[in-house]
C-alpha positions in Angstrom: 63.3 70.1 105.8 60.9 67.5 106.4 59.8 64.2 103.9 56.5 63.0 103.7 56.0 59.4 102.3 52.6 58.9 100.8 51.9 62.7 100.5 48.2 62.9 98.5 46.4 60.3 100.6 44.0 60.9 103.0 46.7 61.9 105.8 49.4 62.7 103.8 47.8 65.9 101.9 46.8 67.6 105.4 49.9 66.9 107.1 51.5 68.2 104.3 49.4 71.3 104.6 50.1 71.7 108.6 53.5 71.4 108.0 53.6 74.1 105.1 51.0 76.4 107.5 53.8 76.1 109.8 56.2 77.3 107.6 58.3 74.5 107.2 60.1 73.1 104.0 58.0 69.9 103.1 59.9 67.5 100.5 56.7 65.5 99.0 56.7 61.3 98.0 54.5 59.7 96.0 54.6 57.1 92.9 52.9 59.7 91.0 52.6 63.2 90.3 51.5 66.1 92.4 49.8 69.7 92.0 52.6 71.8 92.8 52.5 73.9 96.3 54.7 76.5 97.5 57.3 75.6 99.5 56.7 71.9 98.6 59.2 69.8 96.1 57.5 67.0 94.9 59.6 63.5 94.1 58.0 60.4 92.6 59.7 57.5 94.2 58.4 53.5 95.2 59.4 52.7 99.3 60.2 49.5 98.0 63.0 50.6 96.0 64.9 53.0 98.9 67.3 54.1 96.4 64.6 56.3 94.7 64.6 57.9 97.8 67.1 59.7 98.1 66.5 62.5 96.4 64.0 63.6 98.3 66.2 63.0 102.0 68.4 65.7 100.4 68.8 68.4 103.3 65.7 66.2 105.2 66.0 65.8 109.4 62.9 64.6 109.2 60.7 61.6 107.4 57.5 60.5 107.7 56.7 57.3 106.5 53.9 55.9 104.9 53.7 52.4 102.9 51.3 50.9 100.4 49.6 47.9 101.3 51.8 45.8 99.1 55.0 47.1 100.7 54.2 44.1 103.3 55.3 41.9 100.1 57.5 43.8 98.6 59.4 46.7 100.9 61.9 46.3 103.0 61.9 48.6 106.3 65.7 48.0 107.3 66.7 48.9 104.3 64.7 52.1 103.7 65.8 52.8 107.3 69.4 52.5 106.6 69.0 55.3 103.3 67.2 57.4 105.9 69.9 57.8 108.2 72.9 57.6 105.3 71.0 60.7 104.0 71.3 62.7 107.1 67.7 62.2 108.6 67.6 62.3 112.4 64.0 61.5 113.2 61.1 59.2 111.6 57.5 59.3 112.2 56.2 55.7 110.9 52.2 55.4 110.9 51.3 51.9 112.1 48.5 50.2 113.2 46.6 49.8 116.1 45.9 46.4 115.7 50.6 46.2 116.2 49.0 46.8 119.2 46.7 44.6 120.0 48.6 42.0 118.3 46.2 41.5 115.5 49.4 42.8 112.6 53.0 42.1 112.8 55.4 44.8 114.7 58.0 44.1 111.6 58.1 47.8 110.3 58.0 49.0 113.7 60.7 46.9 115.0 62.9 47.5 111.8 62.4 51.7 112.6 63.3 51.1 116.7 66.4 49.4 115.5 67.3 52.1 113.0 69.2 54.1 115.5 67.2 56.9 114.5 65.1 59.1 116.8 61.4 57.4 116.4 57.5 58.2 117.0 55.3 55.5 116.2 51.6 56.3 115.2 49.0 53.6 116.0 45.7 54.6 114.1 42.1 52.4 114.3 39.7 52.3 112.0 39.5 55.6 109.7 36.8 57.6 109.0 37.8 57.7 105.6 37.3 54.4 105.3 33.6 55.1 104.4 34.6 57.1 101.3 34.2 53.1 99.6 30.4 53.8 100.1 30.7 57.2 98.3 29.0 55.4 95.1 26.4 53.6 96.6 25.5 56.4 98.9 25.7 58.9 95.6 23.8 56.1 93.4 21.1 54.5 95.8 21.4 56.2 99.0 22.5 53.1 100.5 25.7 51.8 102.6 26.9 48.7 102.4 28.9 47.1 104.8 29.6 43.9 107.3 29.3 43.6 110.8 26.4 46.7 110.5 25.6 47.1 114.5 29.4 46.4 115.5 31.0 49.6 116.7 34.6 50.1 116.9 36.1 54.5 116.5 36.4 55.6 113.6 39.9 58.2 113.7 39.8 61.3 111.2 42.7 60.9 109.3 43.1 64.9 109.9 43.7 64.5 113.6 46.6 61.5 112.5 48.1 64.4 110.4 48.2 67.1 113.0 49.7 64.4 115.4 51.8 63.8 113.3 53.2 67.0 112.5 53.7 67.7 116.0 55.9 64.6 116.4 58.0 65.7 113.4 58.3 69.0 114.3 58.4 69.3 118.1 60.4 67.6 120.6 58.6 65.1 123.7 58.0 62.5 121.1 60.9 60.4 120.6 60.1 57.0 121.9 57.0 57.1 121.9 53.5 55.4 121.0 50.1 57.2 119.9 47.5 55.4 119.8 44.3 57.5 117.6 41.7 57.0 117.8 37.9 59.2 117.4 35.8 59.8 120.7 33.3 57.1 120.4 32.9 53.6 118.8 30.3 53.9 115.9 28.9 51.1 113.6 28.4 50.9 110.4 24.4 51.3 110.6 25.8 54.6 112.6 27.8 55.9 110.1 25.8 55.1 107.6 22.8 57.3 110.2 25.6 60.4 110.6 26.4 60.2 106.4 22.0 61.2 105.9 22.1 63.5 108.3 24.9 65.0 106.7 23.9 65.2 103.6 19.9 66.0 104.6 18.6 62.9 103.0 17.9 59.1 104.2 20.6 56.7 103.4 19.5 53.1 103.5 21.9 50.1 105.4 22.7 46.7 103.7 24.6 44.5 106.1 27.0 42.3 103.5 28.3 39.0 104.7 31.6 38.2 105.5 32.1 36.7 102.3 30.5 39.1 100.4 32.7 41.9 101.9 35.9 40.1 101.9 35.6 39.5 98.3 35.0 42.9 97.5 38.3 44.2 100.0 41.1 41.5 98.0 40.1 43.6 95.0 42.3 46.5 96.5 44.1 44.4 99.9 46.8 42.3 100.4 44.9 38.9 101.5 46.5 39.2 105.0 45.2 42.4 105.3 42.1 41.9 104.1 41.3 39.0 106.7 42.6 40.6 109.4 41.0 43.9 109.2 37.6 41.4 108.7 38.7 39.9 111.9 38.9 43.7 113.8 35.6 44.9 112.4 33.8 42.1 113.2 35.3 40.2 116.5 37.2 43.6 117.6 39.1 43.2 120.9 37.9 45.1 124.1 40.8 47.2 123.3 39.6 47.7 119.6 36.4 49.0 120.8 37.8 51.4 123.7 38.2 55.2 122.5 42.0 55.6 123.6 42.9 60.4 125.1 45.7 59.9 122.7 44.6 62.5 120.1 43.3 64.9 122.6 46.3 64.6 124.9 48.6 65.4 121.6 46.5 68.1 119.8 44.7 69.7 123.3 41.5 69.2 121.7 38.7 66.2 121.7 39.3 64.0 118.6 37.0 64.6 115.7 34.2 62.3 115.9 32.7 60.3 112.5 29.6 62.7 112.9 31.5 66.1 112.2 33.8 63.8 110.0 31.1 63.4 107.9 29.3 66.6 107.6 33.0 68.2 106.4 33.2 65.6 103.6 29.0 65.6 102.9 30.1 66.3 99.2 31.9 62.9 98.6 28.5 61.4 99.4 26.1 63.8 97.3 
């Protein structure tokens, strides 16, 4: 059996289908509740109380794990770590970030899973695609994104190419030990994306270019305030390494990584 942390987000609902496609036994986690599936048990448990865990690491070998933005405050990685292995779990795919990497975020969650003793796959992924579902109203209302930085470009990763890297690491062996880095194909910028969402959706969208205060007040209304100024920091003064497409996801999945264009024209709707 295999656990999914943070099972109806944007990468934990299609990794959950892949694995289930696959025929696999998925155990779901969330702090809510979830449409049933077959072949799926659903568990309502908080990361930063491990204990509710456990549950759903009954029978698990595998875990994938996925934390809230206030789990930086509040979680503790060791400790989740040691209920994972106590319950029998032999391998852990964490999803990090690429800015661990780069040194733009601490390594603490990925340091506390290397030191777990369990078998471990980290996933670095850039900027997501997703991301631009916080211009779904504005795009729906006025036709218009709004958005710092516009003419910066950094890749944009579909959070459905993270999933199917990630079921692979859980699933398949050649993984253990190892770093993916996802990212899309291209670095686009926001005036781009905002360019691929009309063509999407067959109609002009209009770009606003926010300022930096502007936008950072608008991100602490859902971010942790170190998160919210460093993610500022890699959208607009991105490292050469931010703004460099990385072969991971094509290496992985033997495919090209799904660019914000084709991103965008699947999820057209959420902008209509």
């Amino acid at each position: 059996m295999i656990t999914v942390t943070g099972a109806t987000g944007n990468v934990g609902r299609p990794l959950v289908e892949a694995l289930t496609a696959a025929g696999e036994q998925v155990a779901t986690v969330a702090r809510g509740e979830a449409a049933p599936a077959e072949g799926v048990t659903h568990h309502r448990a908080d990361l930063a109380e491990p204990e509710t865990l456990k549950p759903a690491l009954d029978g698990a070998e595998a875990l994938f794990v996925l934390t809230a933005g206030d789990f930086i405050v509040r979680g503790d990685m060791g400790a989740l770590m040691d209920v994972a292995r106590a319950s029998g779990v032999r391998r852990v795919v964490l999803l990090s970030s690429h800015g661990v990497g780069t040194g733009r975020h601490a390594s603490n969650l990925e340091a506390a899973v290397m030191e777990s003793g369990l078998e471990w796959t980290m996933l670095r992924p850039g900027n997501f695609a997703s991301n631009a579902y916080a211009w779904a109203g504005s795009v729906q209302e006025r036709r218009v994104v709004e958005a710092p930085f516009g003419d910066t470009a950094i890749p944009a990763v579909d959070p459905a190419d993270i999933a199917a890297v990630a079921a692979l690491a859980l699933r398949e062996p050649g993984h253990a030990g190892r770093i993916h880095t996802l990212t899309g194909p291209d670095a686009v910028s926001p005036r781009q994306q905002a360019a691929a969402i009309a063509a999407a959706i067959g109609e002009p969208v209009g770009f606003t270019e926010l300022t930096r205060e502007e936008a950072r007040a608008r991100m602490l209304g859902f971010m942790p305030e170190r998160v919210v100024d460093a993610t500022l920091g890699a959208l607009g003064e991105p490292s050469p390494a931010e703004q460099r497409p990385t072969p991971d996801v094509e290496q992985v999945l033997g495919r090209p990584a799904t660019s914000f264009a084709e991103w965008a024209k699947r999820n057209a709707a959420a902008f209509r």
